[in-house]
N, CA, C and O atoms as CSV, one atom per row, in Angstrom:
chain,resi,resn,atom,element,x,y,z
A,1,UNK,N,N,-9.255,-205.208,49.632
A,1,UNK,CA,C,-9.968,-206.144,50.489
A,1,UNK,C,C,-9.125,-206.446,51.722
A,1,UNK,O,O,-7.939,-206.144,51.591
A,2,UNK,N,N,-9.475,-206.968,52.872
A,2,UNK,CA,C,-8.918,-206.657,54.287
A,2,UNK,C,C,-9.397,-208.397,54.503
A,2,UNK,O,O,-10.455,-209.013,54.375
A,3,UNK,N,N,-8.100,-208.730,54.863
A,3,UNK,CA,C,-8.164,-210.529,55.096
A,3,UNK,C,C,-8.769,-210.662,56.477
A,3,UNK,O,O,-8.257,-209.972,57.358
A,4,UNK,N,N,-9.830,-211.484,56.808
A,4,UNK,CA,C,-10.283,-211.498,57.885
A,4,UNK,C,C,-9.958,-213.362,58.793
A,4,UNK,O,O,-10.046,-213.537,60.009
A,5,UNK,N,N,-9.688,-214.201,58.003
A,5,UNK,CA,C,-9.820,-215.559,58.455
A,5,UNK,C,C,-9.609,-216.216,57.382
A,5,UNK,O,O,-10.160,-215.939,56.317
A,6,UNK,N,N,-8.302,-217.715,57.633
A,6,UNK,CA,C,-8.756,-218.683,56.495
A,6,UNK,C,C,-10.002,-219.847,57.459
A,6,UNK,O,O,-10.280,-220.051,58.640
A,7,UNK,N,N,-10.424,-220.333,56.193
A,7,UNK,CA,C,-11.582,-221.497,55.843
A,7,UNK,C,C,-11.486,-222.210,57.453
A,7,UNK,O,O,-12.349,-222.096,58.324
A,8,UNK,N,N,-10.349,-222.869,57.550
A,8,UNK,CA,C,-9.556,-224.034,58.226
A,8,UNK,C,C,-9.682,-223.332,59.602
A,8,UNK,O,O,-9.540,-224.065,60.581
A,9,UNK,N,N,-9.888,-222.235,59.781
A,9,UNK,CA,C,-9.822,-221.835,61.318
A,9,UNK,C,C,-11.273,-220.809,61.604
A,9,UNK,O,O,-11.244,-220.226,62.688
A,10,UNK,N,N,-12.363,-220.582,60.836
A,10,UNK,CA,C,-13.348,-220.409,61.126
A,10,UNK,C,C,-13.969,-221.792,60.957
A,10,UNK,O,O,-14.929,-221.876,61.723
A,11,UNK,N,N,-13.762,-223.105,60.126
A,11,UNK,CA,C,-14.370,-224.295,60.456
A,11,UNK,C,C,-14.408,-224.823,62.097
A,11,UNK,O,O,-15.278,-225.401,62.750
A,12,UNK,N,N,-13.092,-224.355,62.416
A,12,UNK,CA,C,-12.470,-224.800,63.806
A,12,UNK,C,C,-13.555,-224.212,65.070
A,12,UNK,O,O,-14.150,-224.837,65.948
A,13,UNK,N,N,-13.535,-223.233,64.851
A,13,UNK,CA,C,-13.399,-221.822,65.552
A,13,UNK,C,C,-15.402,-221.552,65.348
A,13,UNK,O,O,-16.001,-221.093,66.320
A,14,UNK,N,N,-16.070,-221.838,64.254
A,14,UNK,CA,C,-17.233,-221.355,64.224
A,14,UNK,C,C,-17.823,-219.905,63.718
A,14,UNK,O,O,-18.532,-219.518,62.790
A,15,UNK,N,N,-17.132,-219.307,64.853
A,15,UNK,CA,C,-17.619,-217.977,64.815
A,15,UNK,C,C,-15.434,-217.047,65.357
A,15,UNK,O,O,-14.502,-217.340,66.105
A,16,UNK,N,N,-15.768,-215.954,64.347
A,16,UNK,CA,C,-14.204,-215.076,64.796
A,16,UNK,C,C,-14.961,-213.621,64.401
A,16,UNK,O,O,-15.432,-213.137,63.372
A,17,UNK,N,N,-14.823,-213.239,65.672
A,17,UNK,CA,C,-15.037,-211.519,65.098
A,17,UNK,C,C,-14.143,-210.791,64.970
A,17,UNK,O,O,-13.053,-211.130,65.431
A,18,UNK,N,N,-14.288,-209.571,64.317
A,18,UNK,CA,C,-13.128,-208.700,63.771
A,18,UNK,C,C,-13.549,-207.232,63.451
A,18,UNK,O,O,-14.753,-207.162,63.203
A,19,UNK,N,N,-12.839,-205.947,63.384
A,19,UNK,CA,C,-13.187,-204.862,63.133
A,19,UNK,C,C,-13.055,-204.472,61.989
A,19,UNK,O,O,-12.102,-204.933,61.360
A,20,UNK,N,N,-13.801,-203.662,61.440
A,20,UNK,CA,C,-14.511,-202.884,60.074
A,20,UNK,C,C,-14.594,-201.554,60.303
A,20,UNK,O,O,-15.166,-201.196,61.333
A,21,UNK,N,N,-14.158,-200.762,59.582
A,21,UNK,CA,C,-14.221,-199.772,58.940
A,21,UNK,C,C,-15.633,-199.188,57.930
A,21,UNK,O,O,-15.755,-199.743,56.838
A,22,UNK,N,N,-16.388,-198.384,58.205
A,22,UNK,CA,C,-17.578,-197.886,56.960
A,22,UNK,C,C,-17.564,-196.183,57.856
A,22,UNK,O,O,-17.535,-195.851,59.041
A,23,UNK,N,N,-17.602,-195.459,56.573
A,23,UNK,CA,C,-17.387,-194.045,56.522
A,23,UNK,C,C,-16.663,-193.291,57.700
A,23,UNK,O,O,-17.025,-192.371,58.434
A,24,UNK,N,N,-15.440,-194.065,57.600
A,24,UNK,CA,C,-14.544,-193.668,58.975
A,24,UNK,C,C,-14.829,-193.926,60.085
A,24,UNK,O,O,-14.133,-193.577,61.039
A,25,UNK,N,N,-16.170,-194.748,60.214
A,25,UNK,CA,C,-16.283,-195.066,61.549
A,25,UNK,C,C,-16.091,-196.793,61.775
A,25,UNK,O,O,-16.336,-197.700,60.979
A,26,UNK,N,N,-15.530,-196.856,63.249
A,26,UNK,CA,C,-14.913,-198.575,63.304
A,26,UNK,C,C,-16.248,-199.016,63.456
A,26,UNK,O,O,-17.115,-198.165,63.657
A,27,UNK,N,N,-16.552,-200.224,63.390
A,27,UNK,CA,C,-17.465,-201.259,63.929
A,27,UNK,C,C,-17.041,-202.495,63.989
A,27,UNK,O,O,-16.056,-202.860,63.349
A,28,UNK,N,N,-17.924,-203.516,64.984
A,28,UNK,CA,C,-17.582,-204.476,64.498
A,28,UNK,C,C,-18.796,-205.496,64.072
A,28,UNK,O,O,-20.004,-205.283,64.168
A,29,UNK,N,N,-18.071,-206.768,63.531
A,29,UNK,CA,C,-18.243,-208.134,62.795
A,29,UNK,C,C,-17.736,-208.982,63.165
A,29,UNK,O,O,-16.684,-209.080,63.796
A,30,UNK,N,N,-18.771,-210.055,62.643
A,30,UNK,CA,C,-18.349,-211.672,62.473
A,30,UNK,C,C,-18.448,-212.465,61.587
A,30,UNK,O,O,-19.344,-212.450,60.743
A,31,UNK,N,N,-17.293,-213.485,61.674
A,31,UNK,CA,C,-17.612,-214.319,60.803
A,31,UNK,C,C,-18.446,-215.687,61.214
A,31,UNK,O,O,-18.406,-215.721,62.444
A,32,UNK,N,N,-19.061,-216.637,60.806
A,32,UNK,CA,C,-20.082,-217.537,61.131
A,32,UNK,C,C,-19.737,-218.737,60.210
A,32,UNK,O,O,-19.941,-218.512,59.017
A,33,UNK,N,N,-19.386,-219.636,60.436
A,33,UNK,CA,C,-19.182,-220.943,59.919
A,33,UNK,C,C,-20.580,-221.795,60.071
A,33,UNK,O,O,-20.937,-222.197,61.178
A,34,UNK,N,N,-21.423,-222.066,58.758
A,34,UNK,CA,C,-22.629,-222.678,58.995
A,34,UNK,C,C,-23.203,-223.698,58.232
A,34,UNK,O,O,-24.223,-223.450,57.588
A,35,UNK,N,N,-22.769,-224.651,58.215
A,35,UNK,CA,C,-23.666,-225.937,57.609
A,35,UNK,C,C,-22.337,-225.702,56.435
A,35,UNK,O,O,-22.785,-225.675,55.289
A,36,UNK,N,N,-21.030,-225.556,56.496
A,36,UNK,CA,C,-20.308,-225.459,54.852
A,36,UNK,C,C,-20.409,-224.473,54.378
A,36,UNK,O,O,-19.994,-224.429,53.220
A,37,UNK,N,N,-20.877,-223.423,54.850
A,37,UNK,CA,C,-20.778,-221.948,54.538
A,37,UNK,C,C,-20.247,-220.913,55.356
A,37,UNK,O,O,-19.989,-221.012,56.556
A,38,UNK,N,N,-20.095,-219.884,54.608
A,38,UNK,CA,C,-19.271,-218.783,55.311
A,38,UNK,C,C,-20.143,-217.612,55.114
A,38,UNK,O,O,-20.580,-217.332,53.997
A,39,UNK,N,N,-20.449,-216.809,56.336
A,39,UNK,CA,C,-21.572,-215.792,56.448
A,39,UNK,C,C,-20.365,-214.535,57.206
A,39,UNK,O,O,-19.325,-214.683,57.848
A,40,UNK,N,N,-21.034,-213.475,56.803
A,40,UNK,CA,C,-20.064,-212.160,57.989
A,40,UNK,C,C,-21.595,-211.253,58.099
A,40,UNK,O,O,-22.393,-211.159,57.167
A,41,UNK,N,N,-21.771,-210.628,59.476
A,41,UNK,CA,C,-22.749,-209.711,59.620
A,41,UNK,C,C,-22.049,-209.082,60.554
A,41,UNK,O,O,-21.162,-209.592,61.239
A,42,UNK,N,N,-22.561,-207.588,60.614
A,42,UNK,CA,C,-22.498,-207.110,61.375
A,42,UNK,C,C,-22.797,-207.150,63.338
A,42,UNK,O,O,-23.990,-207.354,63.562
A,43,UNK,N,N,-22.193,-207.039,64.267
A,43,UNK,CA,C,-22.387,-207.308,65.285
A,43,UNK,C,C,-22.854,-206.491,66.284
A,43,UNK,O,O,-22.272,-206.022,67.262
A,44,UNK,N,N,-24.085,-206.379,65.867
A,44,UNK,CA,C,-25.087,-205.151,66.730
A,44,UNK,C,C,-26.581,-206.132,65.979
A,44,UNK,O,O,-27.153,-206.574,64.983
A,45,UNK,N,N,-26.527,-205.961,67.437
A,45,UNK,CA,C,-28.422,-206.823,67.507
A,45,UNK,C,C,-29.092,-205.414,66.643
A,45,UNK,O,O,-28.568,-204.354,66.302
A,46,UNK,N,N,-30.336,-205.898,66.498
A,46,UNK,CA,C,-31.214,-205.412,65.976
A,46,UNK,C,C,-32.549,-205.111,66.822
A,46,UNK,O,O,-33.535,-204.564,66.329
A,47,UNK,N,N,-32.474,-205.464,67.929
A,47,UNK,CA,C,-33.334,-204.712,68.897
A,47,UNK,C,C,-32.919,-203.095,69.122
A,47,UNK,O,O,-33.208,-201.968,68.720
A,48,UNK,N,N,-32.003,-203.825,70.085
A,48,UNK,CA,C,-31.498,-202.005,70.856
A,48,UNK,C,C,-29.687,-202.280,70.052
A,48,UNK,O,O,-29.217,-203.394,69.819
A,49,UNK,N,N,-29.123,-201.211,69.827
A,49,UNK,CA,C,-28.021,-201.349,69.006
A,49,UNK,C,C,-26.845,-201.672,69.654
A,49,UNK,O,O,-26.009,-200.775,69.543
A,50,UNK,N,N,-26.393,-202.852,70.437
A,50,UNK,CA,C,-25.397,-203.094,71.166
A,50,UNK,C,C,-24.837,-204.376,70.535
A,50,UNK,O,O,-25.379,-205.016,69.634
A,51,UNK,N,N,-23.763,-204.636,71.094
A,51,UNK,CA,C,-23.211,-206.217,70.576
A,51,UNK,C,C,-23.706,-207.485,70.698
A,51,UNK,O,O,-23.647,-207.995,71.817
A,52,UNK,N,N,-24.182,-208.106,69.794
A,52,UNK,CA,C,-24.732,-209.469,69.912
A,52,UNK,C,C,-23.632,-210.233,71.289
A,52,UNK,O,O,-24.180,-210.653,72.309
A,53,UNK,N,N,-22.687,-210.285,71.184
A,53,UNK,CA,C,-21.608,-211.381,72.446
A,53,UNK,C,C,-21.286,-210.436,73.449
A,53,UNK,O,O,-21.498,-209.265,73.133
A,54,UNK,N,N,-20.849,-210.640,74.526
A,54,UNK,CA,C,-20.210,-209.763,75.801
A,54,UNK,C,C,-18.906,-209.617,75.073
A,54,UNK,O,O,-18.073,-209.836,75.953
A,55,UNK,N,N,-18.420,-209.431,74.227
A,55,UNK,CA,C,-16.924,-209.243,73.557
A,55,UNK,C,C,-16.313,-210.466,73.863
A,55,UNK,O,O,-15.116,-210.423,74.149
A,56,UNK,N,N,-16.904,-211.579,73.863
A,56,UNK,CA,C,-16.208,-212.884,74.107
A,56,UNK,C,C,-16.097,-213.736,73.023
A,56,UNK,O,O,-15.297,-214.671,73.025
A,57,UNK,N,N,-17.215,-213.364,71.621
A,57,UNK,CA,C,-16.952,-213.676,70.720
A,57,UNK,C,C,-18.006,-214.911,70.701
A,57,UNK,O,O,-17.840,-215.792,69.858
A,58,UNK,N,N,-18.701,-214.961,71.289
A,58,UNK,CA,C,-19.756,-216.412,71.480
A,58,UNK,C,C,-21.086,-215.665,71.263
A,58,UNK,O,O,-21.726,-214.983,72.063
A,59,UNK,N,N,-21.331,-215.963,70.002
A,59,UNK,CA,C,-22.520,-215.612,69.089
A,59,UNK,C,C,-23.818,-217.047,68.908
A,59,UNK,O,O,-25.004,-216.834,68.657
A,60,UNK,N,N,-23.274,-218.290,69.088
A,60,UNK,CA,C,-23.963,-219.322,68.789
A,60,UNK,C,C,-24.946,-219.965,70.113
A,60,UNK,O,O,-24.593,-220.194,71.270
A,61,UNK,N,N,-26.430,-220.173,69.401
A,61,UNK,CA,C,-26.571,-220.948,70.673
A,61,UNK,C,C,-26.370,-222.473,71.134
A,61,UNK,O,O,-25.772,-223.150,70.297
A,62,UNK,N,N,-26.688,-223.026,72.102
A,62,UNK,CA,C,-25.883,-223.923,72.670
A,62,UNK,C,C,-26.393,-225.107,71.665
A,62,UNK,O,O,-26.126,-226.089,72.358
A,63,UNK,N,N,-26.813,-225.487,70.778
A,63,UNK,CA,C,-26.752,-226.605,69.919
A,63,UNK,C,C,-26.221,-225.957,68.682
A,63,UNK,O,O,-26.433,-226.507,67.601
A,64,UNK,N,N,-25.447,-224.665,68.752
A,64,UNK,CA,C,-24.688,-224.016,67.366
A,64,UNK,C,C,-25.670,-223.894,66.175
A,64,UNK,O,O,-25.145,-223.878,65.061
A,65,UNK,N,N,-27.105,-223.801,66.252
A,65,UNK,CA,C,-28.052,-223.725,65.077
A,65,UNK,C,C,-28.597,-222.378,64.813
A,65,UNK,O,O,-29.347,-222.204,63.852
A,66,UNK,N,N,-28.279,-221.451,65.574
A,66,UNK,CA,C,-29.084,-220.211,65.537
A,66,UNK,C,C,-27.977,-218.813,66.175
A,66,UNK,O,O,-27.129,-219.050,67.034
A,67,UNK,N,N,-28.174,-217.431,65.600
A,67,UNK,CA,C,-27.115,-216.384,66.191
A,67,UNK,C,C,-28.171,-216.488,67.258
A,67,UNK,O,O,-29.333,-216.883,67.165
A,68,UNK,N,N,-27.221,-215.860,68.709
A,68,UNK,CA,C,-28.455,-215.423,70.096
A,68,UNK,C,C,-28.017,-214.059,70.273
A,68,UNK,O,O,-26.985,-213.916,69.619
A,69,UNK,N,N,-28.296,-213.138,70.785
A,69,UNK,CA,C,-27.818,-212.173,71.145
A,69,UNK,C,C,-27.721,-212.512,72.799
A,69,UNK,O,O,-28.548,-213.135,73.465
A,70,UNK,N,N,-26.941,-212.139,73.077
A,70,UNK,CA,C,-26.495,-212.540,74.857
A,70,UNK,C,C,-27.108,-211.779,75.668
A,70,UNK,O,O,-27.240,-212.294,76.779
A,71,UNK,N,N,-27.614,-210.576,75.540
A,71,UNK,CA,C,-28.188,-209.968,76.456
A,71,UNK,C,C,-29.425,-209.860,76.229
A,71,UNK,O,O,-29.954,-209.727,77.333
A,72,UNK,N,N,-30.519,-209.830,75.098
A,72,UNK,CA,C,-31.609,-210.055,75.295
A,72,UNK,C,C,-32.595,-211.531,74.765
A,72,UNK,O,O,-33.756,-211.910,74.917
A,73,UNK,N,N,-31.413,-212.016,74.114
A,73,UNK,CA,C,-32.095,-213.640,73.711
A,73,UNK,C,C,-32.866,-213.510,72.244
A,73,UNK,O,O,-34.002,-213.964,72.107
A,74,UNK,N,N,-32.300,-212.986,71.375
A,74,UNK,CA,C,-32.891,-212.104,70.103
A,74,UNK,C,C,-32.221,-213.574,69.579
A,74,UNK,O,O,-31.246,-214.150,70.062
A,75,UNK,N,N,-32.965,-213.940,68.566
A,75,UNK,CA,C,-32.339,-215.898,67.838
A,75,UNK,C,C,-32.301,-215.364,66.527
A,75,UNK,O,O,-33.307,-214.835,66.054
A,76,UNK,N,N,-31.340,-215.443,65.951
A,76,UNK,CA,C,-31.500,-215.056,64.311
A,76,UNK,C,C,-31.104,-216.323,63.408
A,76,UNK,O,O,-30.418,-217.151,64.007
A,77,UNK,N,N,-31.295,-216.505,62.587
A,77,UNK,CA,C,-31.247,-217.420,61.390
A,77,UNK,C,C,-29.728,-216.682,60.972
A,77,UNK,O,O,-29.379,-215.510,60.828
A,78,UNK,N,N,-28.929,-218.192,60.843
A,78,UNK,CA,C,-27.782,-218.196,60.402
A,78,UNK,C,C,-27.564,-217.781,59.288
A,78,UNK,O,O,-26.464,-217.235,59.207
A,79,UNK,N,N,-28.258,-217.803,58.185
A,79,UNK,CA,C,-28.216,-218.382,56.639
A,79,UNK,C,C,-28.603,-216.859,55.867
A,79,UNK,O,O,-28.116,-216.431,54.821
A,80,UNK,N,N,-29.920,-216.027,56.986
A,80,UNK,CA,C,-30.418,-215.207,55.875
A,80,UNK,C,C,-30.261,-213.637,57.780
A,80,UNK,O,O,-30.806,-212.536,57.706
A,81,UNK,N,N,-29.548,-214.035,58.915
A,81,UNK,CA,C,-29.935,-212.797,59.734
A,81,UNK,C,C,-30.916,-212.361,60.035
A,81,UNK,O,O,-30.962,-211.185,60.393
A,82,UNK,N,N,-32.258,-213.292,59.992
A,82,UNK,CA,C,-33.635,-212.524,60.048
A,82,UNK,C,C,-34.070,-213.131,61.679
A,82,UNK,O,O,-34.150,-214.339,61.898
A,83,UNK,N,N,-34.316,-212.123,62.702
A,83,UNK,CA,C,-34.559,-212.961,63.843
A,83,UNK,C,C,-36.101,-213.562,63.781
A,83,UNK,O,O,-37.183,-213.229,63.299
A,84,UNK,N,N,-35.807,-214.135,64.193
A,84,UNK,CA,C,-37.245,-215.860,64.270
A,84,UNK,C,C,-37.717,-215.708,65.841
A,84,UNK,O,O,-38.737,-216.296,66.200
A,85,UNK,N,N,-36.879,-214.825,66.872
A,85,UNK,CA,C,-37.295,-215.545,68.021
A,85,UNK,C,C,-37.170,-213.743,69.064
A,85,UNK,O,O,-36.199,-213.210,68.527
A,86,UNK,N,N,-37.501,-213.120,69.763
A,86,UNK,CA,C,-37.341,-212.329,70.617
A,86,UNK,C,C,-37.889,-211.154,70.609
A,86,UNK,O,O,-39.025,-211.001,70.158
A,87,UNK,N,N,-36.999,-209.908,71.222
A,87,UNK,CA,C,-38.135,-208.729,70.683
A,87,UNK,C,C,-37.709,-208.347,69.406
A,87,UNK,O,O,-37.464,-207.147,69.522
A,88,UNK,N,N,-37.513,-208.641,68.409
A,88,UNK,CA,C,-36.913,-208.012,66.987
A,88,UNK,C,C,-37.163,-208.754,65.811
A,88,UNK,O,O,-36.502,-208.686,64.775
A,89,UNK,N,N,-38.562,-209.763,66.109
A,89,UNK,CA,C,-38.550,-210.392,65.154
A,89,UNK,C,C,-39.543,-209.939,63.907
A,89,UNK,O,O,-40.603,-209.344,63.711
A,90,UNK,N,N,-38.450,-210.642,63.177
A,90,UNK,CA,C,-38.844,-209.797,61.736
A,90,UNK,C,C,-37.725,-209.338,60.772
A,90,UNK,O,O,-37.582,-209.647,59.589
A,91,UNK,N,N,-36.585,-208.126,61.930
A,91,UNK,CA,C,-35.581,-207.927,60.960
A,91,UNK,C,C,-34.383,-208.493,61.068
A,91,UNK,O,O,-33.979,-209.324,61.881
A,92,UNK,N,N,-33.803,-207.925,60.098
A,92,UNK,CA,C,-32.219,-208.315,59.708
A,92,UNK,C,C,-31.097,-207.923,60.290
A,92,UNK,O,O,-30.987,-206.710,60.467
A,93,UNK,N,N,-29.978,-208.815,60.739
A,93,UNK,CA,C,-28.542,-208.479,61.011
A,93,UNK,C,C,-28.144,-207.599,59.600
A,93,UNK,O,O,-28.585,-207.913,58.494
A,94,UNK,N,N,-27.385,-206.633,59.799
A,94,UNK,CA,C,-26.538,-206.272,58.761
A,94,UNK,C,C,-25.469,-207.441,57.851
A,94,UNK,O,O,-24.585,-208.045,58.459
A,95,UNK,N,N,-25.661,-207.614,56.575
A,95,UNK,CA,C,-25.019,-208.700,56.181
A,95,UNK,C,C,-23.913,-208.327,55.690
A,95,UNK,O,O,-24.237,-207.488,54.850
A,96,UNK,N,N,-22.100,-208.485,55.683
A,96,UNK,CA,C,-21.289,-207.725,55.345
A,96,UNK,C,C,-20.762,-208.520,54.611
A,96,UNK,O,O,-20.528,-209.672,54.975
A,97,UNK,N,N,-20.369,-207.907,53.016
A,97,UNK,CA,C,-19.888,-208.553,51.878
A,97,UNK,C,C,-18.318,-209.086,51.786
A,97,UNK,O,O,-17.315,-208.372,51.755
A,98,UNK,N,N,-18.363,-210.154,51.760
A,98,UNK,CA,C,-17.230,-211.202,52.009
A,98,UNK,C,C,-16.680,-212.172,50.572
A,98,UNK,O,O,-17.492,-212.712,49.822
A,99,UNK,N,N,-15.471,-212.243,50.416
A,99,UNK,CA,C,-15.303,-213.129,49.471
A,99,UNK,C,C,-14.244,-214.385,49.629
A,99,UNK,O,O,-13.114,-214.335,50.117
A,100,UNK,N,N,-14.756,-215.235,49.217
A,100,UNK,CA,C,-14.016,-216.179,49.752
A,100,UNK,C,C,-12.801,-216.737,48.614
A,100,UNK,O,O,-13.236,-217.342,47.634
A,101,UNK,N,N,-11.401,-216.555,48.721
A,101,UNK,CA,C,-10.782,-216.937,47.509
A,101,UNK,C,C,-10.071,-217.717,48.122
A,101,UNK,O,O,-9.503,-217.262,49.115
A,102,UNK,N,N,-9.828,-219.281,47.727
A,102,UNK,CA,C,-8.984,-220.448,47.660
A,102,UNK,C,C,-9.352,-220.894,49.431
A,102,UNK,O,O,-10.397,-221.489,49.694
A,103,UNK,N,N,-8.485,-220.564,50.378
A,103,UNK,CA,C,-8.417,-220.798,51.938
A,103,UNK,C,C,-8.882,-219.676,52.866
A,103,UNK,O,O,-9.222,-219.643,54.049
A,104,UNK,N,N,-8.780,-218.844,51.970
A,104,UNK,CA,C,-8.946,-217.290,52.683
A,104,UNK,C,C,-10.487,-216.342,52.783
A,104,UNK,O,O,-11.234,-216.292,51.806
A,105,UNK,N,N,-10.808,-215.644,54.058
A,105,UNK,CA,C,-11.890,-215.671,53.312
A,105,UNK,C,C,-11.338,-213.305,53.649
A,105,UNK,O,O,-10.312,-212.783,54.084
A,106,UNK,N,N,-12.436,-212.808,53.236
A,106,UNK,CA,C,-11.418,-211.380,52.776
A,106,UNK,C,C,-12.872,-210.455,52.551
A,106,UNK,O,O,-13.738,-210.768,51.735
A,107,UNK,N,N,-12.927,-209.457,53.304
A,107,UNK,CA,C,-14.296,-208.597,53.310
A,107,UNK,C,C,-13.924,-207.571,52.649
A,107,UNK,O,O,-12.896,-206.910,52.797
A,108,UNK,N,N,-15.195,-207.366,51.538
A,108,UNK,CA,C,-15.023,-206.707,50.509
A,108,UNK,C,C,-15.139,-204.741,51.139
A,108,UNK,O,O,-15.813,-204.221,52.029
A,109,UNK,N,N,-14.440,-204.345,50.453
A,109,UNK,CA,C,-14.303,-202.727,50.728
A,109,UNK,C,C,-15.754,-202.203,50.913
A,109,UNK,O,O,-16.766,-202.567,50.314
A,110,UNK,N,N,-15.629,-201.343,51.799
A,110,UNK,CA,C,-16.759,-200.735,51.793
A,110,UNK,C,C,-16.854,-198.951,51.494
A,110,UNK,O,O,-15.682,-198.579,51.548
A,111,UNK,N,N,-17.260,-198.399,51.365
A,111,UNK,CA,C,-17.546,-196.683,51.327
A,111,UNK,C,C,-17.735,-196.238,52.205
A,111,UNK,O,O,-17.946,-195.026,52.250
């Protein structure tokens, strides 16, 4: 497992993205601090396949209740990745398997 963030600094912080590894190829992710929970998805909208943030790492919209995608305004639900609002509504962020042990939180291996 590959440590990505403790608890105490995605509470802070909200949102921290980070790079992943799946079948030798890099991608990236985030993590999402939401209502007391800890979420990681993948960071490629689900419209057209580009990065939800300008690489700035600002995934939230401005009352922090919803993912936005920055370049086309795609609103996804924090909790389950399903966009509610733009051209893509209907599907899902990629959800990436995360475990959270004690302070730490640590994304589970992938194939």
């Amino acid at each position: 497992m590959k440590l990505l963030a403790r608890i105490d600094e995605l509470r802070q912080r909200k949102t921290i993205p980070f790079k992943f590894h799946r079948e030798g190829i890099q991608y990236d992710g985030f993590l999402l601090w939401h209502e007391g929970q800890v979420f990681a998805y993948e960071n490629r909208c689900r419209h057209i396949p580009i990065s939800l943030d300008y690489g700035d790492g600002h995934f939230l919209s401005g009352d922090e209740k919803y993912i936005v995608c920055q370049t086309h305004g795609a609103t996804y639900e924090p909790e389950t990745g399903k966009c509610i609002s733009g051209p893509c509504v209907g599907a899902r962020l990629t959800i990436l398997a995360i475990e959270v042990n004690g302070a730490e939180i640590f994304l589970k291996e992938m194939s």
